[in-house]
Structures are given as C-alpha cells and as structure tokens.
N, C-alpha and C positions, 0 to 999 in steps of 0.2 A: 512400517512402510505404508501400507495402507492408511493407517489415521492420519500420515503426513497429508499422503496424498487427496484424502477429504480434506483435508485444512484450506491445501491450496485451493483446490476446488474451488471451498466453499467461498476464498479470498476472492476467486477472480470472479464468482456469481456477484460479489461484495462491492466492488471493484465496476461491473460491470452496467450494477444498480446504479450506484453512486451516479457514474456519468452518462445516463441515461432517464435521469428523473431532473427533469428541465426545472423545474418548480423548486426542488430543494437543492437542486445543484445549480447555482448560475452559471453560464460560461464566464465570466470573470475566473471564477475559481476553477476551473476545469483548466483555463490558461495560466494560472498562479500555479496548479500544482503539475500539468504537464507539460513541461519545459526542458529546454538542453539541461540545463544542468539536471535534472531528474533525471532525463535519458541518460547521461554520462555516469551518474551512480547507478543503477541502472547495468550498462555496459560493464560488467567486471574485467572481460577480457582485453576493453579498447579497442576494438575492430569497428566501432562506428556504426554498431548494429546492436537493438535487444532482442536477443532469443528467447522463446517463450521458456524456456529454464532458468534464465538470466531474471525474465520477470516475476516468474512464481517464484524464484529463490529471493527477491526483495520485498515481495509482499507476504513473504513468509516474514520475515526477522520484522516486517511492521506487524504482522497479526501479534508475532510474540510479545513484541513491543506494549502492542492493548492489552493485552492478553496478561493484566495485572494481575490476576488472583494465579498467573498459572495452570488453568484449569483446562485449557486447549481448546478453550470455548472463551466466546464472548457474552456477555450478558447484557442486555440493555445499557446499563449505567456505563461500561466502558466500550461499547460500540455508537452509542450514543454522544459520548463526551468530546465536544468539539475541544476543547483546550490539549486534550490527549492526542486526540487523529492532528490538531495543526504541530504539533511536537512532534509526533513521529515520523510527520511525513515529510517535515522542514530538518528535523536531527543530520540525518546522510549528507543533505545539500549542505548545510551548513558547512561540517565536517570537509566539506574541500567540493563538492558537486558543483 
C-alpha cells in the first residue's frame, strides 16, 4: 500500500513537472494531451467529473505502462523516451476516449 502510494505520488510530482516547465512542455502539447477525451478516460465512473482517485488510478496504469523493466521505478531511458510517454498517453484515447 504504501509503495503504491509513492508511485502515485511521485506520478503526480511527474505530472506536475511536466506541465509546469514552459520551455520543455509547450502548450501545444499540454492542449494535445489535456483534452475531453483524456478527461472522459479519465472519468471511469461517467459522472462528468475527475476525482483525484480517478486520476492517480490512470496515471498509475501509465507509470506501469513506462515502467518497462517492471521495476516500479523509472529510469532515465524510459522516463525520458518520448516515442513511450506519446504511446501511453494516446493508447486509452485511442481505445474509445
């Protein structure tokens, strides 16, 4: 329970970074990946709302997602790897989002 709970943590420090560093994140991309259909994957229950469980529990199953070697960590090469993060984060929209 607890090391879930750092995971998440450490996603939404991850998460937080990302859209918060103007220079590596444009807004272009900040509007490419926060959007209705994200929200609506996102929403598991459909109520037209994301609950902050609703969104650690999807940026959980994305961390896993990176989270190639299974180690419950990230490591440079797959926290880094743009071809991975635009897979995982497009995979669920695809999927019906």
């Amino acid at each position: 329970m607890f090391k879930t709970l750092k995971a998440l943590t450490t996603i939404g420090a991850m998460t937080a970074a990302l859209l918060t560093a103007a220079p590596a994140f444009a807004d272009n991309e900040a509007e490419r990946i926060w959007t209705a259909p994200m929200m609506k994957a996102m929403d598991t229950n459909k109520d037209g709302v994301v609950t902050r469980q609703e969104y650690l529990n999807y940026m959980g199953r994305q961390f896993d997602m990176m989270d190639t070697k299974k180690t419950g960590r990230l490591g440079k090469a797959e926290f880094m790897n743009k071809a991975l993060m635009g897979l995982t984060f497009r995979t669920e929209l695809d999927a019906g989002g």
